[in-house]
Every structure is written in structure tokens, then in C-alpha cells.
C-alpha positions as CSV (number, residue, x, y, z in Angstrom):
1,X,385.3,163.9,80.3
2,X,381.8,162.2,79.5
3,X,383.3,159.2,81.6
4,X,382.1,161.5,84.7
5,X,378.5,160.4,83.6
6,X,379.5,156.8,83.9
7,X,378.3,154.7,86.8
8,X,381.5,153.4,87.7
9,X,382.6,156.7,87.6
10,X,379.8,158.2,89.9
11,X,380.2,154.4,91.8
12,X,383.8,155.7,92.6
13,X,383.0,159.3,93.6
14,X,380.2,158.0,96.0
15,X,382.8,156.2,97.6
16,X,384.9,158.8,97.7
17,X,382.6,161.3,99.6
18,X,382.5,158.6,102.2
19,X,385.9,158.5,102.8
20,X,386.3,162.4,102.1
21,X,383.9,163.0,104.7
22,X,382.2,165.4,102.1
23,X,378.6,166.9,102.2
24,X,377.0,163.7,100.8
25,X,379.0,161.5,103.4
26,X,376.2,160.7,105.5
27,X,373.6,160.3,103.5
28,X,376.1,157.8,101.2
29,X,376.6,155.6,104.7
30,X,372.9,155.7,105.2
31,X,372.1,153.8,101.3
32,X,374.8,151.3,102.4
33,X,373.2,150.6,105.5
34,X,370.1,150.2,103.7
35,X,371.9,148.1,101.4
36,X,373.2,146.0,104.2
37,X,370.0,145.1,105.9
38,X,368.5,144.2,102.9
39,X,371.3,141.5,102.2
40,X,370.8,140.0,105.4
41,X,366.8,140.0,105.5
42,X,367.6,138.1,102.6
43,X,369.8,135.8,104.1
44,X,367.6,134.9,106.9
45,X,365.0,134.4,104.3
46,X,366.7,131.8,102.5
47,X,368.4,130.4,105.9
48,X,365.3,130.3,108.0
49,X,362.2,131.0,106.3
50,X,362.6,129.3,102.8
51,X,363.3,125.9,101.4
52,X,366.3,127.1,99.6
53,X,364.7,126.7,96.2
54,X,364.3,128.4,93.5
55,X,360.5,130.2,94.1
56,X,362.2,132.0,96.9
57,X,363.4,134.6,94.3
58,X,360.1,135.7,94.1
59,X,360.1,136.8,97.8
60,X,363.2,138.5,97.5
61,X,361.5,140.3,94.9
62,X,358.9,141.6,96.9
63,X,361.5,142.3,99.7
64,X,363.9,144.3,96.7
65,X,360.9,146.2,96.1
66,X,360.2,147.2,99.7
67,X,363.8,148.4,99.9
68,X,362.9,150.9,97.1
69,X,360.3,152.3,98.2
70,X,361.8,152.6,101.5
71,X,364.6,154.5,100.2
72,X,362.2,157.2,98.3
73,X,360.5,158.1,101.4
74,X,364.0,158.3,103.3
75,X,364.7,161.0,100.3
76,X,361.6,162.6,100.5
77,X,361.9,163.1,103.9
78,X,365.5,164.3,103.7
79,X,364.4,166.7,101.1
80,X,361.6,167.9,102.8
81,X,359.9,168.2,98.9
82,X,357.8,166.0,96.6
83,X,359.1,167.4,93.8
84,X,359.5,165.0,90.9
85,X,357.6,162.3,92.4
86,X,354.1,160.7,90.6
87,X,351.0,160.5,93.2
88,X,349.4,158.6,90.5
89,X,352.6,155.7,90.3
90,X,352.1,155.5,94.0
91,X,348.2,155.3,94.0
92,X,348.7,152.4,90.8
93,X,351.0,150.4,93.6
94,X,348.6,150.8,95.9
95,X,345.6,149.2,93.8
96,X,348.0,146.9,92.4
97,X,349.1,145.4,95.8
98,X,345.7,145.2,97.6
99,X,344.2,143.0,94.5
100,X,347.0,141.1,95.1
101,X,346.9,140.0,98.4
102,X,343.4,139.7,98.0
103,X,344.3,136.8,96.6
104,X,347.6,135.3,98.0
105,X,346.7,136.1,101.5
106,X,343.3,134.1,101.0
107,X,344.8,131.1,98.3
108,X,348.4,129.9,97.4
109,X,348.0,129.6,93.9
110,X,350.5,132.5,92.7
111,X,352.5,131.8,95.6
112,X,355.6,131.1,95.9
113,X,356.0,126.5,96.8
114,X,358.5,127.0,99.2
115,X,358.2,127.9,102.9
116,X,358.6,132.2,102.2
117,X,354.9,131.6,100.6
118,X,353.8,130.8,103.8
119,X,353.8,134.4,105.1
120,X,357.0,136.3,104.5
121,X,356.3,137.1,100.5
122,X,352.7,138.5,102.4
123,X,354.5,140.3,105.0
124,X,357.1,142.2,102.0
125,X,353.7,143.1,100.5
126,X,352.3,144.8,103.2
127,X,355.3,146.4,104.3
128,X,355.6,148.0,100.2
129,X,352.0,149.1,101.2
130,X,352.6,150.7,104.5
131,X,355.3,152.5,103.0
132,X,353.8,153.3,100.1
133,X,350.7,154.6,101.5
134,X,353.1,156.7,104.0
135,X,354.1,158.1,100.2
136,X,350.9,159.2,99.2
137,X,350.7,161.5,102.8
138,X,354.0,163.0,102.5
139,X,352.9,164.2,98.9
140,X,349.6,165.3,99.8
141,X,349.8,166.6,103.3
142,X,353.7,167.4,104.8
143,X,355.1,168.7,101.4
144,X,351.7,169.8,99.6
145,X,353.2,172.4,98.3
146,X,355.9,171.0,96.2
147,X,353.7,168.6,94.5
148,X,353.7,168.8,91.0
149,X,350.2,168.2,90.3
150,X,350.0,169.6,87.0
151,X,352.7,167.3,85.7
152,X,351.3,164.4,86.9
153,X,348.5,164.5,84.2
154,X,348.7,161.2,82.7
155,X,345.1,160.0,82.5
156,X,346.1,156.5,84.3
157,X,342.5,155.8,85.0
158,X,341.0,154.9,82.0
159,X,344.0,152.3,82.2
160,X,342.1,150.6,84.8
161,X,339.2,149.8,83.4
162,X,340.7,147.8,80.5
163,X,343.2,146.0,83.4
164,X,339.7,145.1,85.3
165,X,338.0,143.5,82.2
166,X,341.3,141.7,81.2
167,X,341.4,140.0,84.7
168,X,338.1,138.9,84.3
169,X,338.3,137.3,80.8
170,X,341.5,136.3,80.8
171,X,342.8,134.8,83.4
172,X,344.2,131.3,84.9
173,X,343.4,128.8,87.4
174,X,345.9,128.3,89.8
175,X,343.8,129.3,92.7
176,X,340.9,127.2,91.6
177,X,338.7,129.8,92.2
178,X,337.4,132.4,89.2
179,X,337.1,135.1,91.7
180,X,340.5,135.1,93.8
181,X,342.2,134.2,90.3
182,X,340.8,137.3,88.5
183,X,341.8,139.2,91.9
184,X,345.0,138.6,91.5
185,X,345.3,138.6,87.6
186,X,343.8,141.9,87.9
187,X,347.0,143.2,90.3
188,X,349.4,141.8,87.6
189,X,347.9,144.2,84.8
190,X,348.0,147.0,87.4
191,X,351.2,146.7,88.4
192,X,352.4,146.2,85.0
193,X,351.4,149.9,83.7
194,X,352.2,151.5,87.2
195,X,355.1,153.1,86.5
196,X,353.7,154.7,83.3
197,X,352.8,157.6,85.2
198,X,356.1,158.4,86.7
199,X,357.9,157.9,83.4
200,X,355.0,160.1,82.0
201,X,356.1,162.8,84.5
202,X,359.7,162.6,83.8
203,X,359.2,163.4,80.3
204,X,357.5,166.2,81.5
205,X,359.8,167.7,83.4
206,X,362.5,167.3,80.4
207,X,364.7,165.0,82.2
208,X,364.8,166.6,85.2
209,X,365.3,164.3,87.8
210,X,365.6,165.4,91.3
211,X,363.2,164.1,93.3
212,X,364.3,160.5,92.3
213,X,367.1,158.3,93.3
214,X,369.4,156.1,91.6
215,X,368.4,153.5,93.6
216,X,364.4,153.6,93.8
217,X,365.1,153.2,90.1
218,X,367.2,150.7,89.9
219,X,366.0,148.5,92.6
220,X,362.2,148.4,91.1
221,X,364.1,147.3,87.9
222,X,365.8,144.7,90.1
223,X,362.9,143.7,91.5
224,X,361.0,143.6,88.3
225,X,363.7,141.3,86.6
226,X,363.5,138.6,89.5
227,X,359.9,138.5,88.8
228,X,360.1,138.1,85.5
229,X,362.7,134.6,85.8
230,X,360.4,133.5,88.4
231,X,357.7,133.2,86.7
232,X,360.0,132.3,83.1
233,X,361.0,129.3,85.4
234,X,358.3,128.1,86.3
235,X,356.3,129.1,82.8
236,X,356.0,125.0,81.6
237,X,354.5,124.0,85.2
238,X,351.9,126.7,84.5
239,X,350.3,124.7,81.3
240,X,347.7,121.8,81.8
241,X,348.3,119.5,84.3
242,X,348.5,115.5,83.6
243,X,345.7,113.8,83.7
244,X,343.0,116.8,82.1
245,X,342.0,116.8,79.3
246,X,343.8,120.1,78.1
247,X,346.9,118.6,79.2
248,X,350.0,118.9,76.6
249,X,347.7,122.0,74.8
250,X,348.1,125.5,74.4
251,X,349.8,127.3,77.5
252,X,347.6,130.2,78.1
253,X,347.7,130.7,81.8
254,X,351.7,130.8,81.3
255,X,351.4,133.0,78.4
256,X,349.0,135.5,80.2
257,X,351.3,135.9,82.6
258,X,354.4,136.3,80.8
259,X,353.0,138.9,78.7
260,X,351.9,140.5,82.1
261,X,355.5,140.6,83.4
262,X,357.3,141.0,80.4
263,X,355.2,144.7,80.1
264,X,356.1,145.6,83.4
265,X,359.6,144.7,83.0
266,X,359.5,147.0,79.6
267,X,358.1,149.9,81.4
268,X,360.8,149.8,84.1
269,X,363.8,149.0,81.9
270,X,362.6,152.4,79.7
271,X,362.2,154.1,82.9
272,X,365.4,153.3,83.9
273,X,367.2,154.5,80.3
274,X,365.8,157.6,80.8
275,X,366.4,158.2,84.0
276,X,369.9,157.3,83.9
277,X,370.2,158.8,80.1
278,X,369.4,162.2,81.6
279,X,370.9,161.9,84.7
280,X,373.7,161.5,82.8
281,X,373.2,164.4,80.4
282,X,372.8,166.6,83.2
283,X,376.0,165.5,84.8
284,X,378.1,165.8,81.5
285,X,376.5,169.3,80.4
286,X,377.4,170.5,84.3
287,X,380.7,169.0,83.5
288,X,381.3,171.2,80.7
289,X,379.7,173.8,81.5
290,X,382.0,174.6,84.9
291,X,378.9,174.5,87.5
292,X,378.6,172.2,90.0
293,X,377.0,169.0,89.3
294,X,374.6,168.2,92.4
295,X,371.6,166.9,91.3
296,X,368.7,166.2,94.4
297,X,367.7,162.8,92.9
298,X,371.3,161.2,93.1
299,X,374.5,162.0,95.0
300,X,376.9,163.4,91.8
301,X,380.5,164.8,92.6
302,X,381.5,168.1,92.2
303,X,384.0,169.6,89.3
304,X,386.2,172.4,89.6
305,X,387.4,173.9,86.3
């Protein structure tokens, strides 16, 4: 029976509802669409806009991460509630994203060397922020009155000041200038800790996660883990070049920034457990207990005892 908390199993009954034509039918065609376009933007990317090597994952990170925002707003907006959801996560992403293209719109430094570093990793940036921004009014204008301000209480600010003053004594050199490469080492540290707030509110709650989808989660986890490799690739071409006089020392630009990504990739992977862990619970406990297992932040099956 705890098989019904699975994801193969839930993987299975979200198929199912398609071809069922349940209540969740719609809504299950609508993620696969999503899922769709995002495969092919990809594709184009890497056919037309790239030079098919390996820095391209690093766009397709940004463009993973566009999908999952996308796909919260399409469930806020079916839901017609902001239940569940962090203002302060989305306000983080925000801050996070304008430092950094503060810097890669300006210098190529932290960009990606093939041709998606010309403008398309940009472009997935701005799109995250146009989307994300769209977020923020949702929460605190069209569905006001289901935000859950008094959850969201994580005091995420004082973060910031520590993330400013890290950026601006350590940080590398890639841009070859101190001021675009604090910029952007400052939107590294930011983004790191931004989900701290959301995971902050989840705990809150007790595990309840309907506001949330399966696949917000799992694609900023996706999108986190691409980053990561990127920049684990690439982490010996980010020491002293040839020819300096530091060349063949100590590493610290690629050091910095594998700390940098390796926190944000711990914050999201323990995001995700939860999530998932009490997604799970809920499903299995609804199992049991003979009601009907819906929850508002995934599509679940229903059990008839």
C-alpha cells in the first residue's frame, strides 16, 4: 500500500487520469505540453543557437529554470490562491537575477563560450524575471488574501548583507573588472540561499504542501544540478591562467564558486526530500485512512476503500 506514495506509482496514475479522462485530465495534458515545448526550445538551442558544446548546459539551465517558474504561476493561477507559496523566495530570485545580469549582460566572463552566451542564456534570465516578478503580483495583489504572511517569517534579510560583503571580498576575475565580478558573485550567494525561505515556510506549515507542484520542485532541482556540472566542468579552466605568475597555484576563483553552487544545490536537494517526504506521507496516511487523496500542490489519484 505505501507503493501508492511512490513516484512511479503517482507517474502511472497521472497517466492514467489522461487516458481516464478524469478531473485532473486537463490539467495533466497541460504539464505535458509544457514539458514538450521545453524539449524543443532546447533543441533549437543546441541546433541553432549553440555550438553544440558542453557550456550550453548552462543555458538549458537557465531555460529549466524558466519552465519552473512558469509552471507555478500556471498553478497559482488555476488555483486562484497563494497559499503555500514564499513572497520572500520569489523576492531572493529577483535580487539574485538582476545582480546577475548586471553582469553577463554587460561582460562574458561567467558566460557560457559557446554561441547561447551570446544572448539566449540572457534572454532565459529575463524571461525567469518577468515571470517571477508576475509572482510577486499575483501574491500580493490578485490573491492577497490567501497569502500566508505570517508563515513566511524567515528573517532572509540579514542574509543579504553577509552575501553583499562576500561578493565584495571574495570574488574572481573572469570579467576583468572588480565591479561587474563582485556583481555577479554577489547573485551566486543570493541565489544560493534563495530557497531557504520557502523550505523555511514548508516546515511551517508541517508538511503541508498545496500550493506547490511536483514539478516547480523538481525542475529547480534540475536546474540547480546542471549548474552545478557546468561549472564542476569547467572548475580547472577557472584557476590561473599560463603565463601569470599565480599560474599552477591555489584555485580560488574555482573554489568560490563551487562552494557557491554546491550550497544552492544542498538547499534544493533538502527542499526537495521534504517536499516529496511529505507529499508522500500525506498520500500514504490518506491511503489508510479511506479519504481521498487530492492534494492542491500535485495531481494524486483517488482510493476507494
Amino acid at each position: 500500500m505505501t507503493a501508492a506514495a511512490s513516484p512511479m506509482m503517482r507517474l502511472l496514475d497521472f497517466v492514467d487520469e489522461i487516458v481516464s479522462g478524469k478531473e485532473n485530465a486537463r490539467a495533466n495534458v497541460f504539464i505535458i505540453i509544457v514539458y514538450v515545448s521545453l524539449l524543443s526550445l532546447k533543441l533549437v538551442i543546441w541546433h541553432h543557437f549553440s555550438s553544440k558544446d558542453f557550456s550550453v548546459i548552462c543555458t538549458l539551465a537557465g531555460i529549466v529554470q524558466m519552465g519552473a517558474f512558469y509552471l507555478l504561476l500556471h498553478k497559482m493561477q488555476v488555483n486562484k490562491s497563494a497559499i503555500g507559496l514564499s513572497s520572500k523566495t520569489l523576492q531572493m530570485y529577483v535580487l539574485a537575477i538582476c545582480f546577475r545580469l548586471s553582469s553577463t549582460m554587460v561582460k562574458n566572463g561567467y558566460l557560457p563560450v559557446d554561441r547561447s552566451g551570446d544572448w539566449v542564456y540572457q534572454a532565459s534570465d529575463v524571461a525567469s524575471l518577468l515571470l517571477v516578478f508576475q509572482l510577486l503580483f499575483f501574491i500580493h495583489k490578485r490573491y492577497r488574501n490567501s497569502y500566508q504572511d505570517d508563515l513566511d517569517t524567515m528573517p532572509i534579510y540579514k542574509f543579504i548583507p553577509a552575501c553583499v560583503l562576500l561578493g565584495c571580498v571574495l570574488h574572481g576575475n573572469l570579467n576583468k573588472s572588480p565591479f561587474f565580478d563582485k556583481m555577479w558573485t554577489i547573485g551566486m550567494w543570493l541565489d544560493a540561499i534563495a530557497m531557504l525561505p520557502q523550505l523555511w515556510m514548508l516546515t511551517a506549515k508541517g508538511g503541508e504542501v498545496e500550493a506547490l507542484t511536483a514539478n516547480f520542485v523538481a525542475l529547480v532541482f534540475a536546474s540547480r544540478c546542471m549548474t552545478w556540472w557546468f561549472w564542476y566542468t569547467g572548475y580547472n579552466e577557472l584557476g590561473p591562467k599560463p603565463g601569470t605568475p599565480e599560474y599552477g597555484g591555489f584555485n580560488k576563483v574555482g573554489i568560490l564558486i563551487m562552494v557557491g553552487q554546491s550550497l544552492g544545490l544542498m538547499i534544493s536537494a533538502d527542499f526537495m526530500f521534504h517536499y516529496f517526504s511529505w507529499a508522500g506521507n500525506t498520500c500514504t496516511h490518506a491511503f489508510f485512512s479511506g479519504q481521498t487523496a487530492k492534494s492542491k500542490g500535485m495531481v494524486l489519484p483517488e482510493y476507494e476503500i
